[in-house]
Each structure stands twice: as structure tokens, then as C-alpha cells.
N, C-alpha and C positions, 0 to 999 in steps of 0.2 A: 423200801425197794424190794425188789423179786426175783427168785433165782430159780428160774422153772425146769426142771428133768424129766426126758424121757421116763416114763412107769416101768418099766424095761430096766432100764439101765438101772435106777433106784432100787428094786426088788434084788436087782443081785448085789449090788454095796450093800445093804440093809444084809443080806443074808451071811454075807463075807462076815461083817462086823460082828454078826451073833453066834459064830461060831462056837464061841467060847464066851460064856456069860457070869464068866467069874472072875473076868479081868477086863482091864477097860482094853477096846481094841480101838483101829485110829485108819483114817482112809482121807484119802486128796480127792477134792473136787477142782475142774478148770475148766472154765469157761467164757465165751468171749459177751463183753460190756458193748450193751445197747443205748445207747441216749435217747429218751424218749420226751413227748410234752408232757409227762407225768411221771416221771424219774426215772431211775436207771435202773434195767433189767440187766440181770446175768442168767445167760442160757447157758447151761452146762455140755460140755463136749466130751468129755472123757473123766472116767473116776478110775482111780487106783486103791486097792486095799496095800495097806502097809505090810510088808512082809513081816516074817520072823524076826529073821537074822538084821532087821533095822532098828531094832526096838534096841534105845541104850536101858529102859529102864520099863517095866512094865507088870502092874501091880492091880490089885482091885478100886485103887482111885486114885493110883498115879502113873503116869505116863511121860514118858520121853522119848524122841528118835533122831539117831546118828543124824549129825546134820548132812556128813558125805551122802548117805542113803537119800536123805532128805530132797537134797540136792539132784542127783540123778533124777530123782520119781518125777517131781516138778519141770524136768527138760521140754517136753511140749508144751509149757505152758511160755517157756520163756522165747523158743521158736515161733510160735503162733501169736505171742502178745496176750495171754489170754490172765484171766483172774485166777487168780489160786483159792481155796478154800478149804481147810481143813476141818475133819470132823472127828469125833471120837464119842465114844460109848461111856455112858455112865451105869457101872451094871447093877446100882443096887436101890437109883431111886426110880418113884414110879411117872415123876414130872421133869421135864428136859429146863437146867438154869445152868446158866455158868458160875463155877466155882471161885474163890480167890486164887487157887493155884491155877485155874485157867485162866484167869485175868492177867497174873503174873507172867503165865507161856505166851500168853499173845502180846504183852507188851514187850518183849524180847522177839518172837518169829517174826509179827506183822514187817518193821522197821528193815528187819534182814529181808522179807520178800519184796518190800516195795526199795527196795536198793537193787535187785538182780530185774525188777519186771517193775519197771518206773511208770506214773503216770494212771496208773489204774487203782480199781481198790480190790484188797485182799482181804479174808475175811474167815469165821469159824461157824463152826457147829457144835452143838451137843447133840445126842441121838438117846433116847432111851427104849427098854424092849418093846413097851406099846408104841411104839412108833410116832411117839410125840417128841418133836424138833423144836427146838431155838435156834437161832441166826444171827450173826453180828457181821457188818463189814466193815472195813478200818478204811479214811481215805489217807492220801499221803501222810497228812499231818499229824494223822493218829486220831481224828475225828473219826468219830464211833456213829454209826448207822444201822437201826434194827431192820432187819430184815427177811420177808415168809420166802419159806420153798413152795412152789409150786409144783404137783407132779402130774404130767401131764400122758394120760395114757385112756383107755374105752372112757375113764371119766375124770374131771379133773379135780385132784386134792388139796388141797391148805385150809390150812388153819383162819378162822375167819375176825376180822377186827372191827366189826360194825354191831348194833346189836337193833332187835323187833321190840323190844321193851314195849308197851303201850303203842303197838300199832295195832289195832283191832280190825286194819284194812281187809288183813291176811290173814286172820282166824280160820276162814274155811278151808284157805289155801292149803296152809300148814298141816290140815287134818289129813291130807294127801301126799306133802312131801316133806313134814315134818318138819321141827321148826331148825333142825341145821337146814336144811335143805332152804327153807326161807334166809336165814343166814347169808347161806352163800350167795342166794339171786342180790341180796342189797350189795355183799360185797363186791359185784362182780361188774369189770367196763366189756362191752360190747359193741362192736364197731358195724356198722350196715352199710355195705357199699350197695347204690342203687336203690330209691326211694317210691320207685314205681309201682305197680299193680302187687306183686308179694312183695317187696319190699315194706311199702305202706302198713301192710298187715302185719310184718314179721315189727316192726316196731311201736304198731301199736300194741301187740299181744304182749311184748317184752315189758312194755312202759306198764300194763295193768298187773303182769306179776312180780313188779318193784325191782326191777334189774335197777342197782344202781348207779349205773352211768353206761347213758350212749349216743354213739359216736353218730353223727349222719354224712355221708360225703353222694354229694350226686352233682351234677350241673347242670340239668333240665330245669329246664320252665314248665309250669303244667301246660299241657295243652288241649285243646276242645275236648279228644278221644279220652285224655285221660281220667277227665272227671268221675264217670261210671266206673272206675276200677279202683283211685287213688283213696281210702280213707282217709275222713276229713279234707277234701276236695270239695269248696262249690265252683258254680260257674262262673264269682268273680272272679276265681285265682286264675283262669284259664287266662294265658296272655302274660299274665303279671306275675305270677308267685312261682317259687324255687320249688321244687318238690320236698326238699329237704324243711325247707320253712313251715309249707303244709303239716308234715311229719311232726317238725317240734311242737308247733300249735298244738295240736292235738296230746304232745307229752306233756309240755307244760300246763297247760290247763286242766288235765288228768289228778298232777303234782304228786303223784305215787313215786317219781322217781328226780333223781336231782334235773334241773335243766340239764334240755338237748343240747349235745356239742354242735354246732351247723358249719358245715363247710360247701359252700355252693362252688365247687370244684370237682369235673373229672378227676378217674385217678389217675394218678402219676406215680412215677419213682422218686417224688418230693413228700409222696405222702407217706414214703418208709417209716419214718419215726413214729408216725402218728398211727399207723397200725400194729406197729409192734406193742406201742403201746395198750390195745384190747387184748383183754385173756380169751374169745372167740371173735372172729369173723363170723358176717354170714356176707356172702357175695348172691346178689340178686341184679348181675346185669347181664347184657344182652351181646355183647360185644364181648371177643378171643381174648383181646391184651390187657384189659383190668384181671379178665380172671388169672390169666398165667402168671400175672403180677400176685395176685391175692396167694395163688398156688405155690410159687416160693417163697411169700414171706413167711408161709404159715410153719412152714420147713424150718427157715432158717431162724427163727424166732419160736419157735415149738408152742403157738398159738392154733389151736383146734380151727378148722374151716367148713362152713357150712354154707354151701352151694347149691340154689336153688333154681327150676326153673321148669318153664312149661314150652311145648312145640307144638302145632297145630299146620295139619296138610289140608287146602281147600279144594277140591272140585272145581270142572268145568260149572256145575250148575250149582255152584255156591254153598253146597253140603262139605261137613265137615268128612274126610276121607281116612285119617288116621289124628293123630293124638298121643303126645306122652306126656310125663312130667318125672321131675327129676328132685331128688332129697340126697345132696352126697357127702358123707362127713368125712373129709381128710386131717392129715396131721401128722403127727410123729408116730409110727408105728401100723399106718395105716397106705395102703395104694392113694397116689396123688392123682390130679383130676386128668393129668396125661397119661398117664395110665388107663385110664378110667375112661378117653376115648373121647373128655369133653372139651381139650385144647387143641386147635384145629390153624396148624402153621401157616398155613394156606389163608386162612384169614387172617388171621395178623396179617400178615403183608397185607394184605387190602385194605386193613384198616388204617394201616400209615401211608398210605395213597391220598395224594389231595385229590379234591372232587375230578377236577381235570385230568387228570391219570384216570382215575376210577374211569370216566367217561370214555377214553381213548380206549382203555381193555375191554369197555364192554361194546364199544361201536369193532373192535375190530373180531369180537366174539369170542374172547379170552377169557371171561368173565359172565356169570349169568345169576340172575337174582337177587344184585346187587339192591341195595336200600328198597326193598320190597316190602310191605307192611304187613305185618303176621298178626296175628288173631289173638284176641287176650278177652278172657269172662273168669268176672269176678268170684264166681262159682268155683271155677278150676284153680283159682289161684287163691284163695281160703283153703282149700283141703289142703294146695302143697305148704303154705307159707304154716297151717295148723302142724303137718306134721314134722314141719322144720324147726317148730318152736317145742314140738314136741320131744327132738333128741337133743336141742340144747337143754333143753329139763334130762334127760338119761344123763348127758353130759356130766353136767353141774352137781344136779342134788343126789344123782345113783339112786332114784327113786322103781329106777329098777333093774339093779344089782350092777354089775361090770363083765359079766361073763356076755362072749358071743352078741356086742351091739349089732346092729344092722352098719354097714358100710355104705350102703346105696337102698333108695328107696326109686323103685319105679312104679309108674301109675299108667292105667289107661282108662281114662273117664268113660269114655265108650263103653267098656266091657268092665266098671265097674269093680277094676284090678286092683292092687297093688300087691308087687313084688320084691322080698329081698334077694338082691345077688351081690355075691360075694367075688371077689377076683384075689389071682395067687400072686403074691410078693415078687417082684422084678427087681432083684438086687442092680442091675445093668444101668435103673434111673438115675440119671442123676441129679435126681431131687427128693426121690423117695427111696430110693434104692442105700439097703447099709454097704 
């Protein structure tokens, strides 16, 4: 299982705890349990460093805390139902395992926390100075579950449990992003809402650099227009084939990366589980209410989102008149896509209008440009879906560096642009806002 934190919030527990690197020091983690189709995540909400004056017992490799003390610290977790997790510093080795005296704490604490906060699982840590972590969670019964931290900030880190041994696919790769950096892509589920013109592209580029596993959700059928845009598209699928199914074809037969997930389903707020489950989103659809959906899950689930997309203005005389496109990486610690200017409440409503509504606001002139067909070439939607696959590589592998990513990429095909801009923190969101 996965227990993902804000980078933020990690760098200052990590700093608390090595205050003092000559005694073990001790900090609570609580966070609330996701059920996923690929098991249970814990997203962390709040950390506590253990005071002083809590410490009954505190040595260079032993440790105890008043249970009263104890008690208080853990109060919002038993308010909010959330997972407990405790952690503590080993100061003198240089690889994170649990000890027998830590075996011994946890088989006396776990029992006491799943008695005050029932029903969930509770769980520990080691931490050592290089910043190598082990993870254990406990379910009721005392059943033991290994478990990575994920930390989630400009890129994302854990520890990785797959290995490239004798894969010679990715020899050249790796000469670029090194072979953690290959690592992490096998390790890592990526989920693709919208299988369309970059969509298509963004999963097949994913599937050639051995991401290992991903997710496809679309409910389109191909159709005539789409042919000329959809990788691996011919003109039988036009009529008959899912887009999503197009997409897998083209993974599976690739075979660089495990079979496609296919969900030939719009998204929903049914699809919660199955999103929280990717460690990235990329949303490539056309429509207000998937994104705003994709936009809080990424939040509330501290899953990185990558938002892609292109606009094109036509002329009276059929000339293309303006142009942009769009690369937006949201997440924890980052402006969300409302922010950002690309969730537009005004549509939403429109979009949960049945046809016959839609038709009454636009005959009574409430309404204008409704299902109007916009312009898509394959050209324009290579550069953006390359340079979307591009900051999942910053993301992932840190293949270059974590200072200062770009937050927004904009383009103008036309003038042969592209821009990064940046926007200032809006605490007042309440989605992105701390």
C-alpha cells in the first residue's frame, strides 16, 4: 500500500526529527484511508513532531512517549477518523529496518490505537539521516502490511520495487534518465482521461517509455474526423471501435508495458477510486465537468495532474485567426486549474442540460456556440501532448532537478511561442488554497 505527503509538509517533519542526531526523535503521521482497485492509500493530512516534555524515555536507540501526551497529539485523528502513523529516527544506522524493540512498541501501541480509532489501519515508520524510510501498517487483527511513502511535491519520490534487469528495450533511455529514473517509469500507474487527438499521443509516448501501468477511461466511439488525429486509428474503427480500445491496441502490442486498463466510460464521480488509484493523472478532455472532477481529486488524493489542451479561433474566410495550447501541472502545493482560469462554471451547467434544454437556451439566445465543432491537427497536438509527456519525465525521474518547474506551459503555433507563467498562491481556494 501508499502513504503519499505533501513535499512541504515532509521537509519540515524530516527537519523537526534531525534536530538532534544523537538520540532517536519520534513524530505522528494522520491521514485519511482511500480504498482503491489497487489497494489502500493513506494521504497524510497533518504531522506532529513529539515534543519534549512527552518523551517518558529517550536515548540513542531507545525510545518511549507518555501515553497521556500521546493521546492528546493523536486527537485529530480520532475527530476526523483518520490513520495514525508513527515514526521515529534511528540516529546511528545508515539503512531504515525495524528493530526487535520496535516490533515489541508496535505490538503494544498498534492494539491501543485501533481500540480509540476502530476500523482502519495504523501503522509506523523508521526514518534515517539519508532520508531512507521503511513503512509498516497494522490492520485490526494485527496483520502486518509493507508499505512506500510517497512524497509528493515539483517531483515525485519513493522508493521504487520493480527492477530493468535485462531489459535492453531502455538502454538508450536510461543514458538520459538514468536507470532510477527508468525505475520509477516501470514502477509507476498513470491514468488518462480522454483518448482523443493528445490523448492518443500522450499514451502512446507513455506505453514506449515502459510506464508501468495505464489506466484509459473515455466513452467515445471513433469517428470519421477522428481518424487523422487518433494514433493507431484506421478507418475500420471509425463507427465501431472505443477510443480507449484503439489506445490499448496500440499498448498491447507495443508490450513495453503491462496490459491497458480500458474503461469505455465517461468520467464520473464513480470513477473516484479508480483515480486515486494513479500516482499521475493527465486529463485530455474537452468538456468543464471531467476536468473539475480530475481537479479535486488530485487535491484530495495528492495525485499530480497534467492537463492538456489545444483552442483554435476560425475566420469568416476559413483562416485560422488565433490559437493556443495548454500544458498545466497541478497538485499539492501548486495553483489548481480554477485558479488557473481553465474551469468555467458556466459551463458545467450546460453541460448537465439535456439536449432539449440546451436547445430552449439557445433558441431563446441564452446560450451561444453550443456543440460547435473546433479544429484539431495532428501537428499542434504532438508538440503539446510531447511536451506533456515531457514534465511527467521532470515529474517522475527529476531528470531535471526540482527547483523552479514550469506550472503552465502556453503555446502559440502561429508565432511559434511557447511561454512559462507562473500565478501567485490563493490561499481563499478551496481546493488549492492551505
Amino acid at each position: 500500500m501508499k502513504i503519499r505527503i505533501h513535499e512541504k509538509i515532509w521537509q519540515s517533519l524530516f527537519q523537526s526529527l534531525w534536530e538532534h542526531d544523537d538520540i532517536e526523535s519520534a513524530g505522528i503521521l494522520m491521514g485519511e484511508l482511500a480504498e482503491t482497485p489497487t489497494g489502500k492509500i493513506v494521504v497524510v493530512k497533518r504531522v506532529v513532531s513529539i515534543p519534549e516534555k512527552a518523551y517518558s524515555t529517550r536515548k540513542v536507540d531507545q525510545i518511549s512517549i507518555d501515553p497521556v501526551a500521546f493521546n492528546r497529539l493523536i486527537r485529530p485523528a480520532k475527530d476526523n477518523n483518520w490513520c495514525v502513523i508513527t515514526i521515529h529516527t534511528h540516529p546511528k544506522t545508515r539503512d531504515a529496518w525495524f528493530s526487535k524493540a520496535d516490533d515489541y512498541g508496535d505490538s503494544r501501541l498498534m492494539p491501543s490505537i485501533h481500540c480509540q480509532i476502530p476500523g482502519l489501519l495504523h501503522g509506523s515508520m523508521v526514518v534515517v539521516r539519508n532520508g531512507d524510510v521503511t513503512a509498516r501498517m497494522f490492520k485490526p487483527n494485527g496483520q502486518l502490511m509493507e508499505a512506500s511513502l510517497w512524497r509528493i511535491g515539483n517531483t515525485v519520490t519513493t522508493a521504487v520495487n520493480v527492477s530493468c534487469k535485462d531489459e535492453s528495450w531502455f538502454d538508450r533511455q536510461q543514458l538520459a534518465l538514468g536507470e532510477a529514473g527508468q525505475l520509477k517509469l516501470r514502477n509507476l500507474r498513470i491514468g488518462i482521461v480522454g483518448l482523443g487527438g493528445i490523448g492518443s499521443l500522450i499514451s502512446m509516448q507513455l506505453a514506449h517509455l515502459g510506464v508501468g501501468q495505464l489506466v484509459l477511461i473515455d466513452g467515445d466511439v471513433v469517428e470519421h474526423s477522428n481518424v487523422p488525429r487518433i494514433i493507431g486509428a484506421n478507418k475500420d474503427d471509425a463507427g465501431r471501435t472505443y477510443k480507449v480500445d484503439v489506445a490499448a491496441r496500440y499498448i498491447n502490442n507495443l508490450g513495453l508495458s503491462s496490459p491497458a486498463e480500458v474503461y469505455r466510460e465517461y468520467l464520473s464521480s464513480e470513477h473516484e477510486a479508480l483515480v486515486a488509484s494513479c500516482d499521475v493523472i493527465v486529463s485530455c478532455v474537452d468538456t468543464h465537468t471531467p476536468r473539475a472532477l480530475l481537479n479535486r481529486y488530485s487535491y484530495k488524493y495528492s495525485a499530480p495532474l497534467i492537463d492538456l489542451g489545444t483552442v483554435f479561433r476560425v475566420g469568416d474566410t476559413g483562416k485560422i485567426v488565433s490559437d493556443a495550447g495548454r500544458v498545466v501541472i497541478v497538485g499539492p502545493g501548486r495553483p489548481c486549474l480554477g485558479c488557473w482560469g481553465h474551469i468555467d462554471s458556466d459551463a458545467i451547467r450546460i453541460e448537465s442540460m439535456s439536449d432539449k434544454e440546451i436547445q430552449q437556451q439557445v433558441d431563446g439566445g441564452y446560450i451561444e456556440g453550443v456543440n460547435v465543432t473546433q479544429p484539431s491537427v495532428i501537428g499542434f497536438n504532438t508538440h503539446v501532448a510531447g511536451a506533456g509527456v515531457t514534465e511527467i519525465l521532470r515529474l517522475v525521474t527529476g531528470f531535471a532537478g526540482s527547483d523552479t518547474p514550469p506550472n503552465r506551459l502556453a503555446f502559440s503555433f502561429q508565432n511559434g511561442v511557447v511561454k512559462r507563467n507562473s500565478l501567485a498562491a490563493q490561499p481563499q481556494c478551496s481546493i488549492c488554497g492551505q
